[in-house]
SEKE-970180 format. One line per field, with one value per residue: x, y, z of N, C-alpha, C, O in turn; residue in one letter; residue number from 1. Coordinates in steps of 0.02 Angstrom, whole numbers, plus 32768, in hexadecimal, padded with zeros to 4 digits. Layout:
N
nx: [X ...]
ny: [Y ...]
nz: [Z ...]
cax: [X ...]
cay: [Y ...]
caz: [Z ...]
cx: [X ...]
cy: [Y ...]
cz: [Z ...]
ox: [X ...]
oy: [Y ...]
oz: [Z ...]
code: [A ...]
pos: [NUM ...]
//
This chain:
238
nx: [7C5B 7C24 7CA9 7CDC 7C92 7CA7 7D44 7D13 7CEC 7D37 7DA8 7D5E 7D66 7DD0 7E11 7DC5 7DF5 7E70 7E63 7E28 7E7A 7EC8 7EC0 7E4B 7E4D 7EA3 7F58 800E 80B2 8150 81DB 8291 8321 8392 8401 8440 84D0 8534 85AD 85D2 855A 84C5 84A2 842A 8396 8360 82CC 8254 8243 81D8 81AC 8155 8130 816C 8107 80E2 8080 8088 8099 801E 7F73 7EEA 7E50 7E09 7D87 7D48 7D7A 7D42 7CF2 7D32 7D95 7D3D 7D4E 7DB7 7E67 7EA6 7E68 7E65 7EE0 7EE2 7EA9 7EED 7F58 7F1D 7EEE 7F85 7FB2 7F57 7F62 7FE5 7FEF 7F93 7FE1 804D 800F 7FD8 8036 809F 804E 8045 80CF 80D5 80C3 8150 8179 81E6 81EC 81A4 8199 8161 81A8 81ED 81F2 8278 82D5 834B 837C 8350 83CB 842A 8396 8323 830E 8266 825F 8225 81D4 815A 812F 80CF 8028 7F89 7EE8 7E9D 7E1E 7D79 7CF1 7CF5 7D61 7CFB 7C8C 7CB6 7D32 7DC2 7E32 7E39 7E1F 7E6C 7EA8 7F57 7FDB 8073 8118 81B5 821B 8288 8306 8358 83F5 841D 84AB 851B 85A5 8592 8517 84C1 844E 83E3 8374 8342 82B0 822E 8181 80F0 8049 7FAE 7F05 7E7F 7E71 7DFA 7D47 7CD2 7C4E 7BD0 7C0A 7BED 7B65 7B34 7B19 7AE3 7AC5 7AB3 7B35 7B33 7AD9 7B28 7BBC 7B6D 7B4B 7BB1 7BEB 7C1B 7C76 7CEE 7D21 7D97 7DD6 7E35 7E98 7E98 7E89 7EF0 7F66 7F56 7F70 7FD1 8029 800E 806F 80ED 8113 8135 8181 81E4 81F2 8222 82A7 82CC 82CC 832C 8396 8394 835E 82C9 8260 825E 81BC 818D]
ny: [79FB 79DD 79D8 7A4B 7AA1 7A82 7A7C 7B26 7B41 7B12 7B5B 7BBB 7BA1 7BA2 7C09 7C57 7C3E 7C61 7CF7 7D01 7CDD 7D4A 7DEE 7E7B 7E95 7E7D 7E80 7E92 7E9A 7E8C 7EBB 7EB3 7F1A 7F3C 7F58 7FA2 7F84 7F83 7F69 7FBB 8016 808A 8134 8152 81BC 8276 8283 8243 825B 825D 8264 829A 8210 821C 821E 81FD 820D 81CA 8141 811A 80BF 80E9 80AE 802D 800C 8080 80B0 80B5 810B 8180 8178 81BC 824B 82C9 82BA 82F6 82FF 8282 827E 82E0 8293 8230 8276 82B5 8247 81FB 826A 8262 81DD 81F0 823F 8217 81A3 81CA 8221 81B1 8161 81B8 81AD 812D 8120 8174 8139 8102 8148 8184 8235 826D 82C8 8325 832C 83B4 83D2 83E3 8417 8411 835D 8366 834E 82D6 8284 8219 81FC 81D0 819C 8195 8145 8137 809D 8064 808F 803D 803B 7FCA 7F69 7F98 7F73 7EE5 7EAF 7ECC 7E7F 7E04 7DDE 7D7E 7D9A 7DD9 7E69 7EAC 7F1D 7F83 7FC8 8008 8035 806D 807F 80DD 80E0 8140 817B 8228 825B 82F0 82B6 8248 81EF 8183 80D5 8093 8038 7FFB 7FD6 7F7E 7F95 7F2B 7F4C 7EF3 7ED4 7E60 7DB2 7D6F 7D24 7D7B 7DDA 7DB2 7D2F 7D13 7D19 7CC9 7C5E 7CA7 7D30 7DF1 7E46 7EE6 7EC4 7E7D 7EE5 7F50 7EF6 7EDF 7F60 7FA1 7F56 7F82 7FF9 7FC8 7F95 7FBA 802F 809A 8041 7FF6 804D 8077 7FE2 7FCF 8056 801D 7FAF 7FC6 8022 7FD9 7F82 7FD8 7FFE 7F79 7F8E 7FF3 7FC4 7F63 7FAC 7FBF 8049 8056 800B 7F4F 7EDE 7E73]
nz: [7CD4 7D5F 7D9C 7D65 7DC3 7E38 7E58 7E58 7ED8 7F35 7F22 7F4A 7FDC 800A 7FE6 8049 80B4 80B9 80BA 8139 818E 8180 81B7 819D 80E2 803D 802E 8057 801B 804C 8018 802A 7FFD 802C 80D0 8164 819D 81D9 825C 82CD 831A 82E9 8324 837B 8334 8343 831F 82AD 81FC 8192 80EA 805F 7FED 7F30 7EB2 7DFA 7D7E 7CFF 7D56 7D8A 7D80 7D3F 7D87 7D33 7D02 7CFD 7C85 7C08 7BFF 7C0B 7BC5 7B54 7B71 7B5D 7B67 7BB2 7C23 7C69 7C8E 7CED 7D5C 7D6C 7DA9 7E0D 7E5F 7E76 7EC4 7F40 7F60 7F96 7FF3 8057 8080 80A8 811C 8165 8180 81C6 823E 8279 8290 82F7 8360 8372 83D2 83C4 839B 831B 8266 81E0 8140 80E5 803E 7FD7 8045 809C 80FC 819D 820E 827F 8262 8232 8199 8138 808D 7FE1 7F58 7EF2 7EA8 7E58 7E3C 7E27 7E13 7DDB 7DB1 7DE4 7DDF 7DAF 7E2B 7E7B 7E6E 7E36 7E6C 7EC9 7E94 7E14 7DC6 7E17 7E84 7EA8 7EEF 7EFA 7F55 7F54 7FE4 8045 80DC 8124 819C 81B5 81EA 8212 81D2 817B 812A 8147 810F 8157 8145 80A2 8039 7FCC 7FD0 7FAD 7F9B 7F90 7F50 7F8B 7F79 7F8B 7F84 7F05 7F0D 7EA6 7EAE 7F28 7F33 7EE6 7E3D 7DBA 7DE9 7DED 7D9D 7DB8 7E1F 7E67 7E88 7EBE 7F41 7F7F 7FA4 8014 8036 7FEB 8008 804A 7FEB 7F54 7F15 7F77 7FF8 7FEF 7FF8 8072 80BE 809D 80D1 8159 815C 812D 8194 81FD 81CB 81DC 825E 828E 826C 82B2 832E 8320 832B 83A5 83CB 83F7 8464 8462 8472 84F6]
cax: [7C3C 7C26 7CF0 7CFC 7C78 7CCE 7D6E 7D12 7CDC 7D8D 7DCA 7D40 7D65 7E17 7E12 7D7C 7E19 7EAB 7E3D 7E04 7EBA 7EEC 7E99 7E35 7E57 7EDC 7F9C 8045 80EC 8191 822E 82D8 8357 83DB 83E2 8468 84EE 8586 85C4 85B8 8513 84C8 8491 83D8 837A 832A 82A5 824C 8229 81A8 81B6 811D 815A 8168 80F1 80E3 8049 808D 8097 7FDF 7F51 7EA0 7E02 7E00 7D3C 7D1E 7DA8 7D15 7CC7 7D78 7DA4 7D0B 7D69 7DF3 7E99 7EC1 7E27 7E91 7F38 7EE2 7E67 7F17 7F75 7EF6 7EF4 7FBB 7FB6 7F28 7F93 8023 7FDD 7F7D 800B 8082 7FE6 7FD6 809F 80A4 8025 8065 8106 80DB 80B3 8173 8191 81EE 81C1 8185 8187 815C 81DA 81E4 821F 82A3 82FC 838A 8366 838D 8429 8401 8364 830D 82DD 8254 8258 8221 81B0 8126 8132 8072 7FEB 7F59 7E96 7E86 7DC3 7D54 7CBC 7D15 7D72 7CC7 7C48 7CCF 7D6A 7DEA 7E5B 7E0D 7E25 7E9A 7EDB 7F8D 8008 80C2 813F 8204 8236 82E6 830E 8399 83F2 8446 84D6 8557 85D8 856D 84D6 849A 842C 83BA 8358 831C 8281 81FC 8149 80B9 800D 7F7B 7EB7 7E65 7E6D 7DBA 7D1C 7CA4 7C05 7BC7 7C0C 7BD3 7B21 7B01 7B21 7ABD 7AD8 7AD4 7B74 7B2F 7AC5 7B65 7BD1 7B3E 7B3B 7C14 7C07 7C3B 7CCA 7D08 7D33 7DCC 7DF0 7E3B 7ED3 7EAE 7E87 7F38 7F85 7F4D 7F8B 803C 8050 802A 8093 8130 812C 812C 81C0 8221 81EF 825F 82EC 82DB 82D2 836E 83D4 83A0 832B 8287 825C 8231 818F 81A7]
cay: [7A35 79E1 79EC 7A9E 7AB4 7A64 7ABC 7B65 7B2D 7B0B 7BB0 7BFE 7BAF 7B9B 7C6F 7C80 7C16 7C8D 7D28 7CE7 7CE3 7D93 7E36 7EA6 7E93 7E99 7E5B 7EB3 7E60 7EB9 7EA5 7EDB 7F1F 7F64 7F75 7FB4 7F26 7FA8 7F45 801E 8034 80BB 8146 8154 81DF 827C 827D 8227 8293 8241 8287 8278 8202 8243 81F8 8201 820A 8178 80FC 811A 8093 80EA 807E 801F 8008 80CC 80CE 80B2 8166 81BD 818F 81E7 82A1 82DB 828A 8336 82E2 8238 82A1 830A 8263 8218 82AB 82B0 81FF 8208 8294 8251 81AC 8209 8268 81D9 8154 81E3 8220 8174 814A 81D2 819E 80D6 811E 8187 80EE 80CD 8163 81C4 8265 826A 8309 8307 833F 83DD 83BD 8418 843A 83D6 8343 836A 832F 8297 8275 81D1 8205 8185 81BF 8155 8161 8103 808A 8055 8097 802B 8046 7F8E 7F66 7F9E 7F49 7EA5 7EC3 7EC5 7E42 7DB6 7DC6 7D39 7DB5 7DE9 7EB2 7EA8 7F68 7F83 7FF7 7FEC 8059 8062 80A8 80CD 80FB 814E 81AD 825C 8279 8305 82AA 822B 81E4 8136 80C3 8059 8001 800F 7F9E 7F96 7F72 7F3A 7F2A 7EDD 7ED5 7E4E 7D92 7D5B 7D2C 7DBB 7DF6 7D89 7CED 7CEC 7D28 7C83 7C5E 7CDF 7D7B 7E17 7E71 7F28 7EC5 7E60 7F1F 7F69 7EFD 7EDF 7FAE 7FA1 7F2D 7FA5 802D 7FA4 7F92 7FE4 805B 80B8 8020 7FE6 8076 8051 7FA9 7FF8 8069 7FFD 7F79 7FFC 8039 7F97 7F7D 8009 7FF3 7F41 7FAB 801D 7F95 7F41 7FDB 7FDC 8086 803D 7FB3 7F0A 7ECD 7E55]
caz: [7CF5 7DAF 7DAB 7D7B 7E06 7E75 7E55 7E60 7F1D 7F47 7F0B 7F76 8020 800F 7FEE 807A 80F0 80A7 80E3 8170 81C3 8173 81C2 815E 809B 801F 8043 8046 800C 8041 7FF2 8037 7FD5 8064 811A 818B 81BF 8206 82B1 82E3 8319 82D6 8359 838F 8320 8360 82FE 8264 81DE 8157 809F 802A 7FB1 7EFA 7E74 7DC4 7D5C 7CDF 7D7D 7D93 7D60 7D5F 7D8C 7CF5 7CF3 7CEA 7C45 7BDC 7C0A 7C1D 7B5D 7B29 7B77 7B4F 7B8D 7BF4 7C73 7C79 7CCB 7D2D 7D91 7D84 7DDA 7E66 7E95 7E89 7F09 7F78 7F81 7FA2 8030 8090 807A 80E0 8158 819F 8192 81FD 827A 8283 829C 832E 839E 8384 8415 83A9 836F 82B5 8249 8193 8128 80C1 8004 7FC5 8077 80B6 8129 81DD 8230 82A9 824F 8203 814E 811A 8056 7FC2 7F08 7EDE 7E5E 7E1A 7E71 7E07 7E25 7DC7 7D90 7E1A 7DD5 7DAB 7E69 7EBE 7E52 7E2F 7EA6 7E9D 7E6B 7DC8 7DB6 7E5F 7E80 7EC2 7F0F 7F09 7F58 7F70 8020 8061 8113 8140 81BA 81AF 8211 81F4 8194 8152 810C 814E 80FC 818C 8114 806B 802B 7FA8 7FE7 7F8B 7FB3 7F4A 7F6B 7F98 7F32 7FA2 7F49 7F04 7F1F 7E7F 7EBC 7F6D 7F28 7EB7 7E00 7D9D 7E06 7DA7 7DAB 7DBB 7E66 7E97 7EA0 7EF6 7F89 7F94 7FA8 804C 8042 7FBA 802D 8061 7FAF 7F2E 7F22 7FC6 8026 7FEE 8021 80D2 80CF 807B 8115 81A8 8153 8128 81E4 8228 81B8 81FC 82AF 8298 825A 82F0 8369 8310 8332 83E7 83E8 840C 8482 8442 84A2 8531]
cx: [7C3D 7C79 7CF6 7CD0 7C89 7D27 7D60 7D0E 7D16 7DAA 7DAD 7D54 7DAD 7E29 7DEA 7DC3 7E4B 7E90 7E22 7E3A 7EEA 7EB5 7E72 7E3E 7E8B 7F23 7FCE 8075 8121 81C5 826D 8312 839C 83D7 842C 8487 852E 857F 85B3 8575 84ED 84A0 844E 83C3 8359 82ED 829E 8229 821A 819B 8182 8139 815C 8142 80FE 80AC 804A 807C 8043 7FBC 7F02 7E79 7DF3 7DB6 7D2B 7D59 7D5F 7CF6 7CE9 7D8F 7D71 7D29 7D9A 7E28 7EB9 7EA8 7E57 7ECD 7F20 7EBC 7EC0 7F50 7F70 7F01 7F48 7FCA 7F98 7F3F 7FC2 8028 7FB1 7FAC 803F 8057 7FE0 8025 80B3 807D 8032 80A8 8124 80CD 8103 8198 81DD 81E0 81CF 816E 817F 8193 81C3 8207 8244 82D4 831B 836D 838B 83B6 83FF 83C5 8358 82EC 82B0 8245 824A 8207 818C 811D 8110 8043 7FAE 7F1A 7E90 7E29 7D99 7D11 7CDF 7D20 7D2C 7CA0 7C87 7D11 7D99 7E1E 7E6D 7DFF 7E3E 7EB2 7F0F 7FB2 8055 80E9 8185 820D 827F 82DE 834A 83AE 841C 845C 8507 8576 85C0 851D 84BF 8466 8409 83A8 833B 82F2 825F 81D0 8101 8075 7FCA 7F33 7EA9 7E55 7E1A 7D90 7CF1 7C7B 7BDB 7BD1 7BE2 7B8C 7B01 7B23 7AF0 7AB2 7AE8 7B06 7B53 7B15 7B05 7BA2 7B9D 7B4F 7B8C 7C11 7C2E 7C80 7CF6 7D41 7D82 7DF2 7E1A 7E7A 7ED3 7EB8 7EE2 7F6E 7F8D 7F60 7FDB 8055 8056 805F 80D7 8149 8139 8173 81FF 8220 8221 8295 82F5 82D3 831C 83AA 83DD 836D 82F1 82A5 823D 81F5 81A3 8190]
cy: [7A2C 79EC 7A2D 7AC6 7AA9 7A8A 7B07 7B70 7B21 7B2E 7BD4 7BE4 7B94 7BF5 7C78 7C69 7C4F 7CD5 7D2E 7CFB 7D29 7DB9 7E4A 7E89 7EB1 7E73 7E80 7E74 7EB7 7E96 7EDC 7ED6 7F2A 7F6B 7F7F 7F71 7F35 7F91 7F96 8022 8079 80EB 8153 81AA 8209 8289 8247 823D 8262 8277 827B 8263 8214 81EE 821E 81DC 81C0 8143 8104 8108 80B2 80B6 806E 8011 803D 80E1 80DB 80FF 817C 81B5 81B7 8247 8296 82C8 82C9 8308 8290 8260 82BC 82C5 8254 8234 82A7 8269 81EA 8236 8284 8214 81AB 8224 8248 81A6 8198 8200 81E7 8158 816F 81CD 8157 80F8 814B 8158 80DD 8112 8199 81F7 825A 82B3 8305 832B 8371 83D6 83E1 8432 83F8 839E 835D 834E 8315 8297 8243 81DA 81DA 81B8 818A 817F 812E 80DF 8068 8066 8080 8024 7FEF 7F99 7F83 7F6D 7EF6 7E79 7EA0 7E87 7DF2 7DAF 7D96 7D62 7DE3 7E38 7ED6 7EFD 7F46 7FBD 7FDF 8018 804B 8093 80A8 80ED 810E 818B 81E4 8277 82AF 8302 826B 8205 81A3 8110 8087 801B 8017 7FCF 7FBC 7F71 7F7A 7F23 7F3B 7ED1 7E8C 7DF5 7D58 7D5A 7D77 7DB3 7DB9 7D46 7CD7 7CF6 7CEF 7C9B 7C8E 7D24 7DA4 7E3A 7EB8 7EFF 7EB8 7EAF 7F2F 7F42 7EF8 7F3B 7FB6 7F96 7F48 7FCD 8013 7F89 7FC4 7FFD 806E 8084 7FFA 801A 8081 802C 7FBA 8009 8057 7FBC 7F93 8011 8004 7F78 7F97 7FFC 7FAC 7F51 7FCB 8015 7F75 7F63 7FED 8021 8082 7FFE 7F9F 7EFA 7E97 7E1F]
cz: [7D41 7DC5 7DB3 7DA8 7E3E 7E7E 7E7C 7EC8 7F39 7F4E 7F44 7FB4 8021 800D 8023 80C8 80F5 80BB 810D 81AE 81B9 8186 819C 8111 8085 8051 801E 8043 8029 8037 7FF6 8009 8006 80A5 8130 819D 81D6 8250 82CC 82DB 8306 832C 8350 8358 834E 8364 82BF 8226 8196 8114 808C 7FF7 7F65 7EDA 7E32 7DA4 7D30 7D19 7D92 7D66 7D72 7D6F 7D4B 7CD5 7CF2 7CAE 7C17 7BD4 7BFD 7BC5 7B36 7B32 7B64 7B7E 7BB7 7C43 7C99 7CB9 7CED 7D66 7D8F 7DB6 7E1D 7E7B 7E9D 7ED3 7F3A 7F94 7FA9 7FF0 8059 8091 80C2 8128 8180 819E 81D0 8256 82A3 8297 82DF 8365 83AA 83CA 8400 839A 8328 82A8 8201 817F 80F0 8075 7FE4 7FEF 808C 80F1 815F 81F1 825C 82A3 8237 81CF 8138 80D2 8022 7F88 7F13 7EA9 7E3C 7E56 7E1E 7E28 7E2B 7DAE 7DD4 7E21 7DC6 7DFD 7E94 7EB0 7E4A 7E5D 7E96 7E76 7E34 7DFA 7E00 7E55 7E9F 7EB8 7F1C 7F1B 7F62 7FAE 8040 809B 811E 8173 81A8 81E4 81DD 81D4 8174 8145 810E 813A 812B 8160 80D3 804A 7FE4 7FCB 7FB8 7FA0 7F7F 7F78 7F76 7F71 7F6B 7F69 7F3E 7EFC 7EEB 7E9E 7EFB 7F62 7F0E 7E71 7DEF 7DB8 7DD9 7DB9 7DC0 7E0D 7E8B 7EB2 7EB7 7F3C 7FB0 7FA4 7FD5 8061 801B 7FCC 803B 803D 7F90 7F57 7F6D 7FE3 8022 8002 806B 80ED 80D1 80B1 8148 8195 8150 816E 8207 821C 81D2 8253 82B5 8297 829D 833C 8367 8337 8398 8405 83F6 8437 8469 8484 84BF 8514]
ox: [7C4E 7C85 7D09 7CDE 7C78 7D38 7D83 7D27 7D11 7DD0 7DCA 7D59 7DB6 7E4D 7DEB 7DBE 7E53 7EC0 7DFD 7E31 7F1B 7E7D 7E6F 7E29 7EA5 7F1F 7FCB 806F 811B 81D7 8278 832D 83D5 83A3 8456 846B 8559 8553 857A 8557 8509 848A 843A 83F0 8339 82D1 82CC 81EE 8245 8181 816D 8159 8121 814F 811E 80A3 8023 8052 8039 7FC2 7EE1 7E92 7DD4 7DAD 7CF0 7D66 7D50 7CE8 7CD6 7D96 7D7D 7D1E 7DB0 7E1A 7EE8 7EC3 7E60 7ED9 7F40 7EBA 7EDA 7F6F 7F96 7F21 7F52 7FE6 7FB5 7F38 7FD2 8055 7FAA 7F96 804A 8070 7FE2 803E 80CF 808D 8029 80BB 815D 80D3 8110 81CB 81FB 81AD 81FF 8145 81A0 81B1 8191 8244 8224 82FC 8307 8345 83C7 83C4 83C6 83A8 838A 82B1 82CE 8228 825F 8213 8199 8104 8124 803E 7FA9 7F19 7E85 7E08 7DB8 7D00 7CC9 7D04 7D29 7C94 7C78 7D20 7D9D 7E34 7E9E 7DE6 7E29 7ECA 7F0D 7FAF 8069 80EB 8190 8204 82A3 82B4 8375 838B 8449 843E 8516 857E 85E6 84F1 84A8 8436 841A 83C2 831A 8310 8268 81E0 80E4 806B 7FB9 7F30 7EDC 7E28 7E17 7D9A 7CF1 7C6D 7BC4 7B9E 7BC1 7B6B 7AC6 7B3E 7ACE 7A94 7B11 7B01 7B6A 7B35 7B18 7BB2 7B95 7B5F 7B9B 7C49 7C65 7CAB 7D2E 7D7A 7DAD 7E24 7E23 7E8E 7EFD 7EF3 7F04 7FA1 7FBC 7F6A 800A 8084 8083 8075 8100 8184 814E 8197 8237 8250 8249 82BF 8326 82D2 8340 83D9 8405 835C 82DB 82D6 8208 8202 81D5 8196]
oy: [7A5A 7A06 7A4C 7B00 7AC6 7AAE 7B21 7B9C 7B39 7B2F 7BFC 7C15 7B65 7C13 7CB4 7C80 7C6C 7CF1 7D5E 7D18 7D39 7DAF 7E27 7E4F 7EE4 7E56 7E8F 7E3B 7EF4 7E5E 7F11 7EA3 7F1A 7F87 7F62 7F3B 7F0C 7FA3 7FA0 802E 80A8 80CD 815E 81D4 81EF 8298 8229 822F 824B 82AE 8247 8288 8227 81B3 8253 819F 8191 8119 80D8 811F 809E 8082 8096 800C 803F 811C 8115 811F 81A5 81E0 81CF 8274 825E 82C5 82BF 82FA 827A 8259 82C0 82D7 8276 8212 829F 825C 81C5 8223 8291 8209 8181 821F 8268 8172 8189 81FB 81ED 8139 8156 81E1 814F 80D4 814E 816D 80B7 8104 81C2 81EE 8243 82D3 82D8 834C 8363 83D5 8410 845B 83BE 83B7 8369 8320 8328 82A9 822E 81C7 81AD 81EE 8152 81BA 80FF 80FA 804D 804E 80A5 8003 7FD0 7FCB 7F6B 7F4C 7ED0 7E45 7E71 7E5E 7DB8 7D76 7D81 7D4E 7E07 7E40 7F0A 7F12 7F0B 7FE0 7FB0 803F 8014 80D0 8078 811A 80E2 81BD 81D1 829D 82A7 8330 8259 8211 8188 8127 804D 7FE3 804A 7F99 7FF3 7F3B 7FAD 7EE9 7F6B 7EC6 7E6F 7DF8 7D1B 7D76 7DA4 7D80 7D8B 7D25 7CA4 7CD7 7CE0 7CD1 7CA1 7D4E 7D9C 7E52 7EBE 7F13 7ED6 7EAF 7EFF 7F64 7F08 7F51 7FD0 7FB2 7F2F 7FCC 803F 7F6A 7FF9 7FF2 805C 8081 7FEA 8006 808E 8032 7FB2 7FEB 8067 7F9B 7F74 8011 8010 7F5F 7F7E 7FF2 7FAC 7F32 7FBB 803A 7F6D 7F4A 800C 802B 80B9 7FD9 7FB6 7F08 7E80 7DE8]
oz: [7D66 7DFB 7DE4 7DB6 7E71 7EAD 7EA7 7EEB 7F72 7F7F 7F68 7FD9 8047 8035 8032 8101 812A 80D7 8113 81E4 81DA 816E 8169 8112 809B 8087 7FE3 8059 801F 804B 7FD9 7FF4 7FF4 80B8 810D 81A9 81E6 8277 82E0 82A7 8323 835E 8316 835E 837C 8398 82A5 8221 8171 811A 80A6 7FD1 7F65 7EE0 7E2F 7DA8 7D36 7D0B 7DBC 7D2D 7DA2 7D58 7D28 7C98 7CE4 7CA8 7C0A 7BA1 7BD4 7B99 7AFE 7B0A 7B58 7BBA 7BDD 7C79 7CD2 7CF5 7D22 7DA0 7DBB 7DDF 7E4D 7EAE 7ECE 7F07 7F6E 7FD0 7FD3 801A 808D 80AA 80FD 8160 81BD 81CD 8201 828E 82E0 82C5 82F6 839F 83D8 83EA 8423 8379 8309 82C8 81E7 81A9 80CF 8079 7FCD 7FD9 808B 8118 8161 81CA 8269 82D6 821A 81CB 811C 80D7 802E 7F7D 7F39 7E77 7E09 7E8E 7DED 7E5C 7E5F 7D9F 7E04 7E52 7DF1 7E10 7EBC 7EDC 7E59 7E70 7E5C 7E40 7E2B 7E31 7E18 7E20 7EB1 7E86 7F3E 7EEB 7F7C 7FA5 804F 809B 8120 817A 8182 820A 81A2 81AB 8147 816F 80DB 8158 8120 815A 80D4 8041 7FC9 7FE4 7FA5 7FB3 7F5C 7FB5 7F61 7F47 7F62 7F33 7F68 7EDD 7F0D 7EA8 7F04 7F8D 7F17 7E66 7E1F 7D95 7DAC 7DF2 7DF9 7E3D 7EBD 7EEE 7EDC 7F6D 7FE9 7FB3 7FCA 8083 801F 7FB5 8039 804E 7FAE 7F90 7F97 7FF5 8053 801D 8090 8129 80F8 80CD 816F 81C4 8171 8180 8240 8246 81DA 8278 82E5 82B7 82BE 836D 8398 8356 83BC 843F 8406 8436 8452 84BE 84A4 852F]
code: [X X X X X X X X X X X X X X X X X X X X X X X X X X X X X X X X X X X X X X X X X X X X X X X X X X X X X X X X X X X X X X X X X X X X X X X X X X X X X X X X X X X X X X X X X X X X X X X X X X X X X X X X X X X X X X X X X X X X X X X X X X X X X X X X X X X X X X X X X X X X X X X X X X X X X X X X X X X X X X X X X X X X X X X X X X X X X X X X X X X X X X X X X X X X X X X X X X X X X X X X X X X X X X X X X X X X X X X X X X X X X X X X X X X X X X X X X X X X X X]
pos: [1 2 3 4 5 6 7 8 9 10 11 12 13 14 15 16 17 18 19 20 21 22 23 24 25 26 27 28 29 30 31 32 33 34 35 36 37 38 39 40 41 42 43 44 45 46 47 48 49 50 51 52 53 54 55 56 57 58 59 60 61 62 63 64 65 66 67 68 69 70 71 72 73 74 75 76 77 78 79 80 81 82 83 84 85 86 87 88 89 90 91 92 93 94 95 96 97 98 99 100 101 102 103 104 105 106 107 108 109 110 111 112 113 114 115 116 117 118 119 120 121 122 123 124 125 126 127 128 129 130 131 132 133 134 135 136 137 138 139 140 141 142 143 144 145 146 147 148 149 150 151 152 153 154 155 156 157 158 159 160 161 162 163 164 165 166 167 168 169 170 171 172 173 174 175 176 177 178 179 180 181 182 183 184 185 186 187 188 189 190 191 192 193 194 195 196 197 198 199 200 201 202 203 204 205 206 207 208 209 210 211 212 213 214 215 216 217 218 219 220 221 222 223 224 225 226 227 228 229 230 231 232 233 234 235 236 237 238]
//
């Protein structure tokens, strides 16, 4: 027992060290599939026109601690909570893409769906491929990982010229909540879970699906801003 207490103490300030040197909460991974590598530079964009990326109801993970209620209605109530938080993802992941991506001194226009991209434009276009709630109550009282949400998207950049169709970069980026201790642990052994979520409420807000969607887009723009330094159309800082 003093081992696997001693362990658990290990865990906690070896995670309290690993959050200590990262910002806010939660951690993105990106992973490149393609980037531009024609000796022909491509020409500067005059705009950057941001798409809302397409979801799909299947790739959506409700809040698995409010299933318990949601199996008691009818499975209509399931698609429609999953709908909305599809769309509300959908439409804050490209609201702040667009706002990170006006710092790069381009203009930024969102993109209309269904109409051709413009000519000398930077399409950023993609899908989303798991938007998960995870546990919320798990999330807040024990941490460490345990009922972790996450957000995954695929994004492609490319440009549209005239006679053809350039691909800058194309990535997937994923970003996951939070693997710090929770509310429970830092409270003491015997903490009750309903107190330990009560007093984590706060740190919540920086959790969960949205809060990963936040992390998604300043980590995605940050991505592209390298691409659009590579090519020469931004300045690199001094």
């Amino acid at each position: 027992m003093k081992n696997f207490l001693s362990a658990l103490l290990c865990v906690g300030l070896l995670t309290g060290v690993a959050s200590s040197q990262v910002p806010g909460t939660g951690r993105v991974k990106i992973k490149s599939i393609r980037s531009y590598t024609d000796s022909q530079p491509l020409p500067k964009p005059v705009s950057i026109v941001v798409y809302t990326f397409a979801t799909s109801d299947e790739e959506v993970e409700l809040n698995k601690a409010a299933l318990g209620r949601l199996r008691t209605r009818i499975k209509h109530d399931q698609e429609d909570q999953k709908a909305k938080l599809a769309h509300k993802i959908a439409e804050d992941f490209a609201e702040r893409l667009t706002r990170d991506l006006e710092k790069t001194g381009i203009p930024v226009v969102k993109g209309i769906a269904g109409e051709p991209v413009p000519v000398d434009s930077l399409a950023i276009q993609g899908d989303f491929l798991l938007i998960d709630e995870g546990n919320r109550a798990r999330r807040m009282a024990l941490g460490l990982g345990l009922g972790a949400s996450k957000v995954e998207a695929h994004v492609e950049c490319s440009v549209k010229q005239r006679r053809r169709h350039a691909v800058l970069t194309e990535f997937t980026a994923t970003s996951e909540s939070s693997r710090k201790p929770g509310a429970a642990e830092t409270m003491g052994v015997g903490a009750a879970p309903e107190v330990a979520v009560a007093v984590s409420g706060a740190t919540e807000m920086r959790q969960g699906a949205e809060g990963d969607t936040e992390r998604l887009a300043k980590a995605v723009a940050k991505e592209i801003d390298q691409s659009l330094k590579a090519q020469g159309w931004i300045a690199s800082p001094k």
